[in-house]
N, C-alpha and C positions, 0 to 999 in steps of 0.2 A: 825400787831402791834408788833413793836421789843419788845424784852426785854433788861432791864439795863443791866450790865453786873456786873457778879459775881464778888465778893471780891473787892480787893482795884481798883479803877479807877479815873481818874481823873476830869471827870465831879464836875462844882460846884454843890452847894444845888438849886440853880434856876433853871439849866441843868435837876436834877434831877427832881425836883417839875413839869419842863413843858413838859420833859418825862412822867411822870405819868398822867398826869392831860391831855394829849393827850390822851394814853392809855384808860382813863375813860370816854371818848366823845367819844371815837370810839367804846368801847367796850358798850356805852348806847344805839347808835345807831344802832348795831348789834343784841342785844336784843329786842328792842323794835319792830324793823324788825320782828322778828321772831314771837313772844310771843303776841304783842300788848301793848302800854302804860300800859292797868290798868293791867294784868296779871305781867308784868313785875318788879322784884324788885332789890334791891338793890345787892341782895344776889347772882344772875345771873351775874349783872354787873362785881361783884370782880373777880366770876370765869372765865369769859371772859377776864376780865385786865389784869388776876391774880396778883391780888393788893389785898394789905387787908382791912380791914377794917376801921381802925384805918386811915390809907393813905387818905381812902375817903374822911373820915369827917374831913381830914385836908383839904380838898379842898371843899367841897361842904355840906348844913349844910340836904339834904337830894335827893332820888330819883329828884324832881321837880326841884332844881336846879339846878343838873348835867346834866338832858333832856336841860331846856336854855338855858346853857349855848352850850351843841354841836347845840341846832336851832342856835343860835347865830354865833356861829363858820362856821357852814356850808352856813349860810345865807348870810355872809360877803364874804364869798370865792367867791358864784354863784352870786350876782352882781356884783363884781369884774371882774370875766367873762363875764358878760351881757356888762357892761360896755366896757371893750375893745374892742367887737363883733362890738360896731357901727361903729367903725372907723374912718375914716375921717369925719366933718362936711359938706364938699363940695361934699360928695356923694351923688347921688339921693339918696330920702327918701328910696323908696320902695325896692334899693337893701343895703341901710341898716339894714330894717327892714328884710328882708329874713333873712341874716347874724346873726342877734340876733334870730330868730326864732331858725336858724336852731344849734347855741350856746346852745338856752334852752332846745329844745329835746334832744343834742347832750350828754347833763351833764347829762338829768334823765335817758336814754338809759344808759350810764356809769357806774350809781351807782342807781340799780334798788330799793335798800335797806334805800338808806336815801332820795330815791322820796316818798316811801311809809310811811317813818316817818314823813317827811315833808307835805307832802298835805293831807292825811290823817290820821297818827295816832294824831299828833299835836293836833287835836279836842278833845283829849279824854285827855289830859293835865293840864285842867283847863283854864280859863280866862287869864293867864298871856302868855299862849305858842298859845291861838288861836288870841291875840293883837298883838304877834310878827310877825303871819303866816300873816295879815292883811297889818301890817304897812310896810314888806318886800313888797308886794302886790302894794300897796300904790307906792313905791320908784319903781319898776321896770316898772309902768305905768306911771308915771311922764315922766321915763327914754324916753319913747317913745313916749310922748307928746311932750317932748320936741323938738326928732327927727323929728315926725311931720311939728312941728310948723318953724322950722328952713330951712326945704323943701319948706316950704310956699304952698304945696298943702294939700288938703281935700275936702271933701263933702260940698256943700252948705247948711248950715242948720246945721250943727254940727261945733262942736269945738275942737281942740287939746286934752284937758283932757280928754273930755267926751269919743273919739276915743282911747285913751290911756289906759282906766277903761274898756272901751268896749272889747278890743282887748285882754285885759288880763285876764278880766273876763270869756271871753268865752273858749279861750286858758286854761284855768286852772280846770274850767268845764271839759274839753274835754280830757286833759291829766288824771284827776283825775280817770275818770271813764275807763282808761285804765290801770290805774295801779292796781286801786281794780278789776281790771279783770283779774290781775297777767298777762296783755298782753302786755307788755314791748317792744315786736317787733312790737306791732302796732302803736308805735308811730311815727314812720317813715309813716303808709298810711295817718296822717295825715295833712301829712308836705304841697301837694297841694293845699287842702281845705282851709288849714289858709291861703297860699299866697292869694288865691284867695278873700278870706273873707277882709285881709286886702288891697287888693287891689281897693275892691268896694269901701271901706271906706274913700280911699283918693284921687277917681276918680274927680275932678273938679265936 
């Protein structure tokens, strides 16, 4: 996390506002890592920013908003990446789907700190931050429904969405209980099993 720079500079007020207001997404993210949501308060966040207080509640009207707003920010980034992993539409399915698989361990392995805010602290957030972790969920199984359906293969007897819900639900399953195992590098002996898994799924 830079900091502003001392005395006179030439940054505008916006400059400066989405300097800090970064600063406090990261700096929410890095505590809540550490401490856990409910341990975690406001007071942590500033000395991490090191922003004051006053600065906060220019931006955020408490702790719950400022958590949403980085799920938010980090949520829009990691589809962004999912997104571009598929690549071409004229690729076979199944070496698209690799591609974004290996996109999505690639990002939690990266940043062990906002996998563990993300898929599990986010429960202890309240209603608003476990609808986001859902509807993120939601969009990134569409994603690969859609991949699916566009392959024109699958299993007889199942359907594009249902294999899309399926594939992510277990995939998120699987990563979650790697990361509350603080086992970050075993998320790579996973990477086979999912091919495999989703491979059955779209066998004719």
């Amino acid at each position: 996390m830079r900091t502003l720079p001392r005395g006179h500079h030439h940054l505008s007020r916006e400059e400066v506002g989405a300097a800090q207001r970064a600063r406090l997404l990261a700096a929410m993210v890095a505590v809540v890592a550490e401490q856990g949501y409910g341990v975690a308060t406001v007071g942590a966040v500033l000395k991490r920013a090191r922003i004051s207080r006053q600065t906060f509640y220019e931006h955020f009207a408490n702790k719950e908003e400022c958590f949403l707003a980085a799920f938010d920010h980090s949520a829009d980034l990691f589809i962004a990446r999912i997104e571009a992993a598929f690549g071409a539409v004229d690729d076979p399915v199944l070496v698209r789907l690799e591609r974004v698989m290996d996109a999505y361990l690639g990002v939690l392995e990266a940043s062990p700190a906002s996998a563990r805010v993300f898929l599990i602290e986010v429960y202890g957030a309240g209603y608003g931050a476990v609808e986001r972790r859902m509807a993120r969920q939601e969009r990134f199984a569409m994603l690969v429904a859609d991949a699916i359906e566009a392959g024109g293969q699958w299993r007889s007897g199942l359907e594009p969405r249902f294999i899309g819900r399926t594939i992510l639900g277990a995939v998120s399953a699987l990563v979650t209980a790697r990361i509350e195992a603080d086992d970050i590098a075993g998320l790579t002996d996973l990477r086979p099993s999912i091919s495999e898994f989703v491979r059955a799924l779209l066998e004719p």
